[in-house]
N, C-alpha and C positions, 0 to 999 in steps of 0.2 A: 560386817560381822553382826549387828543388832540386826539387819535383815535375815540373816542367818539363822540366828537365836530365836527371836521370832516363829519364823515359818517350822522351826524343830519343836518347840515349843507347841504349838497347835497342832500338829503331825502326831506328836505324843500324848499328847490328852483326847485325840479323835480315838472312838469306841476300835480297837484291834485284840489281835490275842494276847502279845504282852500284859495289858494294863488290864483286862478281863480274866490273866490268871494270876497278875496279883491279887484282886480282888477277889476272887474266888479263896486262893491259898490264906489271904488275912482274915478270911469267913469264915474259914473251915478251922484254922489253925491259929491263929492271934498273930498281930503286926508284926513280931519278930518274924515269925516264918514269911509273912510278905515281905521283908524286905532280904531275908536273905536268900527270897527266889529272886528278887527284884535286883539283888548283886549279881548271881549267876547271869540274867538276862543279860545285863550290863557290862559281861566278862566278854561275854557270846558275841557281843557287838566287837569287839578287840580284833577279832577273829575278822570280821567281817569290812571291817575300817583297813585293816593291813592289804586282805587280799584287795580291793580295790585300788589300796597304793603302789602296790606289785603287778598288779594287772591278773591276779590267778583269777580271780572273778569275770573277766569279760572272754579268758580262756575258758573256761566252765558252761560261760552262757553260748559262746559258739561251738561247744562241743555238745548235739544233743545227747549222744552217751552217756559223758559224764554229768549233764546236769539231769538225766534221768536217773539216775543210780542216786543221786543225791536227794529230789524229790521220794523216792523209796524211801530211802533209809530215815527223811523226816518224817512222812507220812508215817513208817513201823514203826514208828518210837512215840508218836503219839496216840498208836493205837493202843499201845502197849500201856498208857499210860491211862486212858482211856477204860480199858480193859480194867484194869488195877482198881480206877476210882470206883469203877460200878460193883468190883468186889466187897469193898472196903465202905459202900453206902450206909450201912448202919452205923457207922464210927459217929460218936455227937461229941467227944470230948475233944477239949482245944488244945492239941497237940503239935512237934515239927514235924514229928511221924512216927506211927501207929506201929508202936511196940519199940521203938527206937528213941533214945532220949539225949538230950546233951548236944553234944559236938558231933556224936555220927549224924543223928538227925539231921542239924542242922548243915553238915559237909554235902548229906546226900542231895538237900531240896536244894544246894547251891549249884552242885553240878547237875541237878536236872535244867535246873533254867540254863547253865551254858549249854548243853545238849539241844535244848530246843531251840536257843538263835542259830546256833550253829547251822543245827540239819534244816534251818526254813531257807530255800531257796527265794524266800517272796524278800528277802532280810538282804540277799544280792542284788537283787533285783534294785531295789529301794536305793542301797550306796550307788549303786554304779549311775541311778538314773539324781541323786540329787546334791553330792556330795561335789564332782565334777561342775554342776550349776554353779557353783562361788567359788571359783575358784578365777585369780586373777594371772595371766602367763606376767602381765607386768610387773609383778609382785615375789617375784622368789620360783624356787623351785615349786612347781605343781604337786609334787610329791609329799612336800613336809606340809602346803599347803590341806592337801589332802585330810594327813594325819592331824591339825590343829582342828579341822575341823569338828572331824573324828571327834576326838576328842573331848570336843566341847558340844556335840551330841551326847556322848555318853554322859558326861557329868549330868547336864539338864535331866537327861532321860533317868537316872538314878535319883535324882533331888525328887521329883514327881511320883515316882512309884513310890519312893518310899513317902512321902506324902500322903498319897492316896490307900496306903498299906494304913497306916497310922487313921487313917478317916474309917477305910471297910472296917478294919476289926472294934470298931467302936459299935457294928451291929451284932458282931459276933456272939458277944452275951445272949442278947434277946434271939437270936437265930439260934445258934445250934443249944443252945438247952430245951429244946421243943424237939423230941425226938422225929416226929413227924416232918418237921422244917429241917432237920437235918438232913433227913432221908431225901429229900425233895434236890438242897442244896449241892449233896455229894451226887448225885443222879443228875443232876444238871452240870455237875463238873466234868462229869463220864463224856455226857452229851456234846458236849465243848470240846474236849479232848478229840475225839472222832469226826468231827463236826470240821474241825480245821484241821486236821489229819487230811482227810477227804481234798479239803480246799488247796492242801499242798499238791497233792495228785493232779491237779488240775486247773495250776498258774500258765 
């Protein structure tokens, strides 16, 4: 189990797209918004944990069809989002989202981050090849094993973003009040958007 924790723990803090769009979202928008993209992420993993304990995941990954159609629909949703940011580059104020306030804001960046674990096929990839690694057959059913695991990735993985959400927006200040550094920022977020959009296309 501390081997477990461990290896989840370092997995999570190595530079990937989750923890570089919290980071981004805490930039752009102050820690609250990073962490309630950082819950959606961490919903998105729910999703991902089950199908592995169910087996829909290793039917997905043997079905090239279906894991192409999947690949798509991640890749379009981050282009889209992508697209969006590079609209929306001149925005400098610390917002959840631009023109939206309160609880829709904060509803919509939740379900974007489930959105985006969801549709990364690289996010099946990852349960199917690491979750099954600790798992003991001496030990219980593999299945609930599975989901304890589960589980206790997503915790860690939530403690951390929101962690590191709580550290980025501490530059936030000094970043986006610099119209210039804003523009840079949200242009670089467009960038990332497409950037791993592309890289889903092509796991």
């Amino acid at each position: 189990m501390w081997g477990f924790l461990s290896f989840s723990v370092v997995l999570t803090l190595m530079p990937g797209p989750d923890i570089l769009f919290v980071v981004m979202q805490s930039i752009r928008r102050g820690k609250k918004a990073g962490i309630v993209f950082a819950l959606g992420l961490c919903t998105g993993l729910i999703f991902h944990v089950a199908a592995v304990t169910f087996g829909v995941s290793a039917l997905v990954k043997s079905s090239p069809a279906a894991f192409a159609l999947l690949k798509t629909a991640g890749a379009a949703y981050l282009f889209y989002l992508g697209i969006k940011a590079y609209i929306r580059r001149n925005e400098s104020a610390l917002q959840i989202d631009a023109g939206r306030k309160g609880e829709e804001g904060e509803r919509r960046l939740y379900l974007r981050g489930i959105c985006m674990n969801v549709l990364n096929p690289k996010v099946i990839l990852f349960f199917l090849s690491f979750l099954p690694g600790f798992v003991d057959v001496n030990r219980g059913d593999p299945a609930w094993q599975i989901c304890l695991l589960g589980l206790l990735f997503i915790i860690q993985a939530g403690v951390i973003f929101s962690a590191v959400a709580i550290l980025a927006s501490r530059l936030a200040g000094l970043l986006m009040k610099n119209p210039r550094t804003a523009l840079w920022v949200n242009a670089g977020t467009a960038l990332i958007y497409v950037a791993i959009g592309i890289s889903v296309l092509f796991v």
